[in-house]
C-alpha positions, 0 to 999 in steps of 0.5 A: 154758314156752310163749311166745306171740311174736306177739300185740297188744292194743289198746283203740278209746276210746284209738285206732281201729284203721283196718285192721279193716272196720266189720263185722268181729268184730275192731272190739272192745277187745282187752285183756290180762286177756283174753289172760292168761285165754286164754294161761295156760289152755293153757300159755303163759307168756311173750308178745311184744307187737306194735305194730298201727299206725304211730303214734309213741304206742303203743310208749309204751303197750305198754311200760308195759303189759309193766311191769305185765303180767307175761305180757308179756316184751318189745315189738315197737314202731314208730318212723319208720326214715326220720327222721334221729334215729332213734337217738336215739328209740330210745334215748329210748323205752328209757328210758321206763317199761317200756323194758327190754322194747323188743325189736324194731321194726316197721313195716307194709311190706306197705302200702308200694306201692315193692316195695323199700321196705326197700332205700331209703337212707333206711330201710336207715339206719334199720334200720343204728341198730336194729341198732345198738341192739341191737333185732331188725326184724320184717318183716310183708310180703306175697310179693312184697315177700320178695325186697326182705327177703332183700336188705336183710338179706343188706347188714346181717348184724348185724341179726337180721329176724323173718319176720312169718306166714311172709310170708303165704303164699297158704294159701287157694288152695294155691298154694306158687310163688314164695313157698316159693322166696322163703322159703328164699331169706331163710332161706338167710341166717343173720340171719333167724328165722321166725314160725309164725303168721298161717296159720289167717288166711291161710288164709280166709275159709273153713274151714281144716284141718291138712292145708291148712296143713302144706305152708306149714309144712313149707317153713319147718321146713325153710328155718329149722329148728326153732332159727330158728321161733317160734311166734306166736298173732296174737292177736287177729287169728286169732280170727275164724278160730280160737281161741288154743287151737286156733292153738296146738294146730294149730301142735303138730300141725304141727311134731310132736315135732321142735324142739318147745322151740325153736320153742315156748320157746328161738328166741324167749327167745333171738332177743328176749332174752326 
């Protein structure tokens, strides 16, 4: 089995998606009958739903669609880590329709201009209670916010946080300094997972090639190790790039035999609960 552990849907009648310029080929409905035809043609069986934006209604949403989609085995939602009964939401959202699949939480830190953002009393709080939830935090961050990440994660052992794209790495100018450094600073905790996604969009715009990609890769097979990487497709946020199935065939191509299992099935079943 291949599991897809990054990929979101979203659907503009319902919610416009404020982050896709106006002339970009993104400002579409994206659903999940389109996903499942491109998915399952190439393998992939099982997929994590990620939330798009910081509003409290769509964890609802996504949960009921994983109730009646079966590709979809968990949820990546988003709630306000800062607000006091924070909780008590997630307990709430876990009994919604659907709730059995709220596997983790989300929220778009790369947007926030306080750099340590993750390190406030109030979010660190937060982060505390998803924790205690059972639920694991994925991290969508840009470089410079990767030291606040291994700091955060380094005063809560009993969370697992999920590296989100590798961190977005600066794949289109080649350069590896400080990113690679900051990496394997966080992979040196044992409480943090890393995403094989988000390179082929990092690495534009432009054309992209294997070879442009696989020193940003080969840092993290290292840092993490195949049994802390998963891979995700970014779909479809990658597409204006690349196909699914040429994300998913350049992921094969750059991490090779080793760890295939763990990095395409095993880590996320087993850090997600899948």
């Amino acid at each position: 089995m291949t599991v897809d552990a990054h990929h979101h849907v979203w659907d503009l009648s319902v919610r416009d998606q404020d982050w896709i310029a106006q002339d970009s080929p993104l400002r579409r409905d994206f659903a999940v009958e389109e996903l499942a035809s491109e998915a399952r043609a190439v393998g992939v069986e099982r997929t994590v739903l990620v939330q798009t934006v910081t509003v409290a209604e769509e964890t609802p949403e996504f949960l009921a669609l994983a109730e009646a989609h079966d590709l979809i085995a968990g949820v990546v939602g988003w709630t306000d880590l800062t607000r006091p009964d924070v909780a008590d939401e997630l307990a709430r959202l876990r009994e919604l329709p659907g709730g059995r699949f709220l596997k983790g939480i989300r929220h778009q830190v790369q947007g926030e201009p306080n750099p340590r953002w993750l390190l406030r009393a109030d979010v660190l709080r937060g982060l505390a209670a998803v924790a205690d939830a059972g639920l694991v935090y994925d991290l969508v961050v840009l470089p410079h916010q990767l030291p606040a990440c291994a700091a955060a994660a380094a005063s809560l052992p009993g969370l697992t946080f999920v590296l989100d794209h590798l961190g977005k790495p600066p794949v289109a100018s080649g350069v590896l300094r400080p990113w690679a450094s900051d990496v394997r600073a966080l992979a040196a905790l044992p409480n943090t997972v890393c995403k094989l996604s988000g390179m082929v969009t990092e690495a534009g715009p432009g054309p992209w090639s294997a070879d442009g990609l696989r020193p940003y890769a080969d840092v993290v097979l290292q840092a993490f190790g195949p049994d802390r990487l998963m891979f995700g497709s970014d779909w479809p946020v990658c597409t204006p790039a690349a196909s699914y199935a040429q994300v998913l065939d350049v992921a094969r191509r750059l991490t090779g035999p080793r760890g295939h299992e763990q990095i395409f099935e095993t880590t996320a079943v087993r850090v997600y609960g899948l």
